[in-house]
N, C-alpha and C positions, 0 to 999 in steps of 0.2 A: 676201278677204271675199266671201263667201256672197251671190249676187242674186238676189231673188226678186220676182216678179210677182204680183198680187192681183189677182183677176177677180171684178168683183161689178155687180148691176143694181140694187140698190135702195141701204137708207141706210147699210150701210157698218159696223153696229155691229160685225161679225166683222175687220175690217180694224182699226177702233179698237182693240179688245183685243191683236191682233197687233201694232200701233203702239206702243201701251203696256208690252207686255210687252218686246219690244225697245229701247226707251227706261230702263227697267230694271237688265236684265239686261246681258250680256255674250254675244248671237248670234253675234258673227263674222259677219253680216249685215247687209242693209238691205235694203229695200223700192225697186227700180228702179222699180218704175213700176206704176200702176190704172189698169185695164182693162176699161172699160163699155160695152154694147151697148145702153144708156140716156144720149146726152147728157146729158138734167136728172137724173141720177141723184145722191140728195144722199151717195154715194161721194164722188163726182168732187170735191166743195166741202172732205169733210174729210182727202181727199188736198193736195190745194194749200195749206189751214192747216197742214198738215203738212210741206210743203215736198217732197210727193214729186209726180213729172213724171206724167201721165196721160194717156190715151186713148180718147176714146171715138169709138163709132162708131153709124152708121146702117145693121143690114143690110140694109137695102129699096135702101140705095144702093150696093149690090154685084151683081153676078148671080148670085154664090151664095155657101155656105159655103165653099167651096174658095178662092174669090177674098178675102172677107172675113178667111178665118183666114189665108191668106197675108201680107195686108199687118198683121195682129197679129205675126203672125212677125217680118216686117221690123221691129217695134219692139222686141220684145224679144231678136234680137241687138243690133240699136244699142244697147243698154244692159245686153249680156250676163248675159239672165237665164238661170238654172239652173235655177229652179224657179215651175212654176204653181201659186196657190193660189186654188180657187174657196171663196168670200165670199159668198154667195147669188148665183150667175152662174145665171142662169133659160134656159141656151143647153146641149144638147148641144157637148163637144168632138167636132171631128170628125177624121179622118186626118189630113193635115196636120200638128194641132198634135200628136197621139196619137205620130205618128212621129218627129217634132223632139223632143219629150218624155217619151223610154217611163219610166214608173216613175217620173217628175218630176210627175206633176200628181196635187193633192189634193183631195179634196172633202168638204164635213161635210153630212150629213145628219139632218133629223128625226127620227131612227126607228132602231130597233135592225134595221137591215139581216139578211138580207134582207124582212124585214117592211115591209110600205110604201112602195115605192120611187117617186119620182116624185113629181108636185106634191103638195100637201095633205098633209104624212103626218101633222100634228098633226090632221088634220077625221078624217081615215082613223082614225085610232089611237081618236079619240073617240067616234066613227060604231059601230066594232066594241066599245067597246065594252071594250077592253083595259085590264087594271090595271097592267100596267108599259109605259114607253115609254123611249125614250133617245134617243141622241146615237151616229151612228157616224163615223167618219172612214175616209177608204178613198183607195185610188188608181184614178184614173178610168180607164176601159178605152172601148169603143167602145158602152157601152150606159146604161143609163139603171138609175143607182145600183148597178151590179154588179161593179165593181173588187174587189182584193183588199179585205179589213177590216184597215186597219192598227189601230183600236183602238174602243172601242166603253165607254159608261155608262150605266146602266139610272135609271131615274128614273119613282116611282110614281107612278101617276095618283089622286090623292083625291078620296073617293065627291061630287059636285058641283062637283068643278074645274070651272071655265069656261074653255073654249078661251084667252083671255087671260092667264089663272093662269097657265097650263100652258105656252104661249108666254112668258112672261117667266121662267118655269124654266128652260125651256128654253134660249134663250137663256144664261141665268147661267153655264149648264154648258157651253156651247158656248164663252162667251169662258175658261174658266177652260181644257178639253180641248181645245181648238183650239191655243193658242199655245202648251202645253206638247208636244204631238205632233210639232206643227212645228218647232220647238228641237231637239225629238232628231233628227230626220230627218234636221236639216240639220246637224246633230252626226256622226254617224255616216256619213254621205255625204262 
């Protein structure tokens, strides 16, 4: 069986769908272990209803990334994960975990990559202005939204969407492209 790690800082809704979809289906997986650099992060809460083990941390109480990704490390061997999956995780991966996990760490992003990269890409996407927007999923590398694109869904913006509209689209499409990506990965792998 398939072990995978979920990294996320806020409330968890991309971890739910993954939960659920696994609950389901027939992964060959499970969820080792969530991993927050948000104590009150309400992840953390719908991990333990869930009955999965978790982590979070303070990095102000580290002296740096290097120190901080280390002792993540030391958790997810104890529980021999194989694979990172960022959930809205608001942290650069940095060396460390990049080298323990080449081509194991995913991430989904706002935005039809490379358009938008970086915080806000649903203000961004709004701001310019743009009539389509989407959903990418990629494998994270040393920079900021710029991994390979393992897969990618365009989604129109209509004339007066309010950032809210557009964000609960978005979302919809993330839980539905999110846990079907990640199934095949870990298929295939």
């Amino acid at each position: 069986m398939k072990k995978i790690a979920v990294f996320a800082s806020g409330t968890g809704s991309n971890f739910e769908a993954i939960c659920n979809r696994l609950s389901l289906e027939n992964w060959d997986a499970e969820i080792a272990l969530v991993v927050s650099d948000k104590p009150n992060a309400k992840v953390l809460e719908k991990a333990e209803k869930a009955g999965v083990p978790t982590y979070a941390f303070q990095p102000k109480s580290f002296a740096g990334k290097e120190e901080f990704e280390t002792a993540i490390l030391e958790q997810l061997k104890l529980r021999q994960v194989e694979w990172i999956i960022l959930a809205g995780y608001m942290r650069l991966i940095g060396s460390t975990l990049l080298r323990a996990y080449p081509q194991r760490i995913v991430n989904i992003h706002p935005s039809l990559l490379p358009a938008f990269p970086g915080k806000d890409a649903i203000g961004q996407a709004l701001t310019q202005g743009v009539k389509v927007t989407g959903i990418t999923v990629h494998y994270v590398d040393e920079g900021m939204d710029t991994g390979p694109i393992i897969a990618q869904r365009a989604l129109p913006i209509q004339e007066g969407e309010t950032r809210e509209q557009l964000e609960n689209k978005m979302h919809k499409l993330e839980h539905e492209l999110y846990p079907e990506v990640i199934k095949k990965l870990l298929q295939q792998n």
